[in-house]
N, C-alpha and C positions, 0 to 999 in steps of 0.2 A: 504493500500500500504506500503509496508515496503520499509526501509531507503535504502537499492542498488537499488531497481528497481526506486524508487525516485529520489535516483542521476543519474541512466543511461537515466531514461526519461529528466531530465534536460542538461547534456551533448546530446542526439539527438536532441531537441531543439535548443540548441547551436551551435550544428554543422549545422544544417540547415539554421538557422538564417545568419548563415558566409557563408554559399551555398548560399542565397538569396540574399545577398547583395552584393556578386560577381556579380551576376547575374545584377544586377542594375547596379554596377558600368559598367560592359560591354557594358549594353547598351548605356550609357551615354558617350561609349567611339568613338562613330561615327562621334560625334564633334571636339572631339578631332582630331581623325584620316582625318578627311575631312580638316579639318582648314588650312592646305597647299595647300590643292585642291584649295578648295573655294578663298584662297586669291589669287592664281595664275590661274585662267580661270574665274573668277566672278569677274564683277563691282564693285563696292561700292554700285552702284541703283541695282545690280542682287541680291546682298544681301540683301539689305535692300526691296527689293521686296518678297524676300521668308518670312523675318521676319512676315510682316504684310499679306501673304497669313496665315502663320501659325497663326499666332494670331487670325484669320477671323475662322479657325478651333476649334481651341481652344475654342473659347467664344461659337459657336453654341454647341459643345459637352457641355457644361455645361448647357448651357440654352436644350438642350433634353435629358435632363437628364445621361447621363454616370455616374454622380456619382453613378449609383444606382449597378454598378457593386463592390461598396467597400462593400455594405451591402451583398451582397452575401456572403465572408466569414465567417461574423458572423452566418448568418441565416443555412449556409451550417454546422459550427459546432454543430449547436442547435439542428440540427434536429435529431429527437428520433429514424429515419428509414431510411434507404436506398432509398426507395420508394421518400420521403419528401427532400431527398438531390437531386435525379436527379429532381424534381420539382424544385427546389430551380434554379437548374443551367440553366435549359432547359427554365424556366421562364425570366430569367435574359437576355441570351442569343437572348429570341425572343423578348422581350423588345427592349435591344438595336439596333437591327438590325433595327424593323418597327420603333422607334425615331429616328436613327441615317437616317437612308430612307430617312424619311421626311422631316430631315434636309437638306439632301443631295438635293433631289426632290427643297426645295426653293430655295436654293447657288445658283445651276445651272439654277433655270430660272430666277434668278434676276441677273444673272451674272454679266451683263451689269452694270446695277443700284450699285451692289455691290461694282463694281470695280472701278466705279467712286467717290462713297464713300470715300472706302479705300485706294486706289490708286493716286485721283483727275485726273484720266485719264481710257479712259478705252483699254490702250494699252494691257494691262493684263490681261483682259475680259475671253479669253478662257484659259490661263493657272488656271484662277479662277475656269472655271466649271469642268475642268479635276479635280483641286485640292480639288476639294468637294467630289467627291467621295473618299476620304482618310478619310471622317467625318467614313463611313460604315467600311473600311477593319480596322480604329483605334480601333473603337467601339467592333469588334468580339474579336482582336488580346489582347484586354483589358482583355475579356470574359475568354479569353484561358489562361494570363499569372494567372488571377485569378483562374481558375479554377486547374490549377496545384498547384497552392499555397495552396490552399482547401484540395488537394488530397494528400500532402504531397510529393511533386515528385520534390524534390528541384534541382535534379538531371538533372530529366529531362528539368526543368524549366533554368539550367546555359546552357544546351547542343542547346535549342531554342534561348536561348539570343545571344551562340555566333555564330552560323545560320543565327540570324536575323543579327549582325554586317558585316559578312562577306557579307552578300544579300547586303547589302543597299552598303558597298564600291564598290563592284564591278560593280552594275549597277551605279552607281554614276562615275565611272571611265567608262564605256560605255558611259553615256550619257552626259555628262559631259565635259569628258577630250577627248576621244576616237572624238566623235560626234561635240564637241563643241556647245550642245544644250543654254546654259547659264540658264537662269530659268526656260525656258523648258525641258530641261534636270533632273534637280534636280525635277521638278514634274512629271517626266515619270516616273524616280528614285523611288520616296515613292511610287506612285502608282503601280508601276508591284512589289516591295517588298512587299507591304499592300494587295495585292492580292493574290500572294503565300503564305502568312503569315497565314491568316485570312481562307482561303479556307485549309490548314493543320490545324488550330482552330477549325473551324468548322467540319471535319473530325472525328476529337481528340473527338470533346465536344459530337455532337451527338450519337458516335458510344458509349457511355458509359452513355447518359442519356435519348435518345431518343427526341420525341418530347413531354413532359409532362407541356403544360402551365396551373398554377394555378390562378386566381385571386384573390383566399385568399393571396396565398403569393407575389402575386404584391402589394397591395394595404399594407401588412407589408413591403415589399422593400421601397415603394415608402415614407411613414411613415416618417420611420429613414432616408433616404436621403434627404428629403426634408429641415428641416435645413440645411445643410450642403452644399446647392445651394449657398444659400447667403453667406455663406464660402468663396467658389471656385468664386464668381463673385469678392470680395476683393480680395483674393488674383490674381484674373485675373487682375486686376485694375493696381495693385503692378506691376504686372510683365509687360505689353502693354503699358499700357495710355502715358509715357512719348515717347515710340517710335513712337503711332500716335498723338501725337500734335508734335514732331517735324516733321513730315510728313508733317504735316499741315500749320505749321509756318515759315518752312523749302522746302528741298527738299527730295527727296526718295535717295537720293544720302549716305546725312546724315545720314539717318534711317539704312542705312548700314554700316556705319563709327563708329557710336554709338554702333550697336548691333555687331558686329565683337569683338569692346571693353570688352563689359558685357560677351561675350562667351569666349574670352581669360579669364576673371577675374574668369569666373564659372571655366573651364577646370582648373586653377590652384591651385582655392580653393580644386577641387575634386582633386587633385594629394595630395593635403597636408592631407586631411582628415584623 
């Protein structure tokens, strides 16, 4: 490789890399953008109820495995053929779907059980099992941000991010503001975004890799992710545990007073970044 096509592949690297990470920051910017919402039409408890529905998400995608969608990129680069990359993806893809499933499939019939867990009530019971199935539409829409990342399409990948920010205000300002759902609002909100999201992923992913599942390369997926479980349960630890013990010790009132806190603190770490 000589030295200008050297420096022009490091400059489109560069420039991508500044594509991708727009792309990040935009999505991070729903928070932001909603944060007037939310303080004006949501409780302290509506808040702090969505906090700990999320977090109930969060820990199951970890524990059914999602991370295994980071090992895609690697494995998507590695491979020697075409052939071996749409396995890669198509693999990955149907992976997370039948774990993310199953997860979804227990949420919803322990709902009850669950909610009273999390909750110490089970006022919240059926926003809990509507909100389980965002385990599935997160799971694909993962699939899909990965797989452009893969394909190099950083492009396309900033043009989805800010797609997906305008979807999620707007149904949020439907169900939300419009409607005056309070936390059922905000869970109709992910869920009908998580569905158009995921269902255009899925679209995207199969019409370019088919349905090709390998089980050589699940059990290399599963390999390299597996470490990295116990990763993602620490740092799940870090980020949850103090907002359900003061749930716990406290009220759900609090859990929203707290976590409002930590979302103003993130929103103005990312402005300063």
């Amino acid at each position: 490789m000589t030295s200008s096509s050297s420096s022009g592949q490091i400059r489109k690297t560069a420039r991508h890399s500044a594509i991708y990470a727009i792309g990040t920051l935009i999505s991070r910017l729903t928070a932001l953008v909603m944060l007037p919402i939310y303080t004006r039409y949501l409780t302290p408890e509506d808040y702090g109820a969505i906090e700990l529905l999320t977090m109930a998400i969060e820990l199951t995608g970890i524990l059914v495995g999602f991370r295994i969608t980071q090992a895609m990129f690697r494995y998507y680069i590695m491979s020697d053929s075409e052939v071996e990359r749409r396995q890669v993806v198509s693999t990955v893809l149907l992976t997370v779907m039948a774990a993310s499933g199953l997860g979804t499939l227990v949420l919803y019939q322990g709902g009850n059980l669950f909610s009273e867990v999390i909750f110490g009530t089970t006022q919240y019971a059926e926003e809990f099992k509507l909100f389980s199935f965002t385990l599935v539409t997160n799971a694909i829409s993962a699939c899909g941000l990965g797989f452009l990342r893969a394909r190099q399409k950083p492009r396309v990948y900033l043009i989805v991010s800010i797609v997906t920010l305008a979807l999620q205000v707007t149904l949020n300002l439907i169900f939300v503001v419009h409607m005056n759902l309070h936390v059922t609002g905000v869970v109709y909100s992910a869920l009908a975004s998580g569905i158009i999201m995921s269902v255009f992923f899925m679209a995207y992913i199969l019409s370019r890799v088919g349905i090709n599942y390998s089980k050589t390369i699940f059990v290399k997926l599963v390999n390299f992710v597996a470490p990295l479980i116990l990763a993602s349960v620490g740092a799940f630890i870090v980020a949850y545990a103090d907002k359900y013990f003061i749930r716990v010790f406290g009220v759900l009132a609090e859990v929203g007073i707290y976590s409002l806190a930590v979302r103003v603190t993130s929103v103005m770490l990312t402005a300063f970044e």
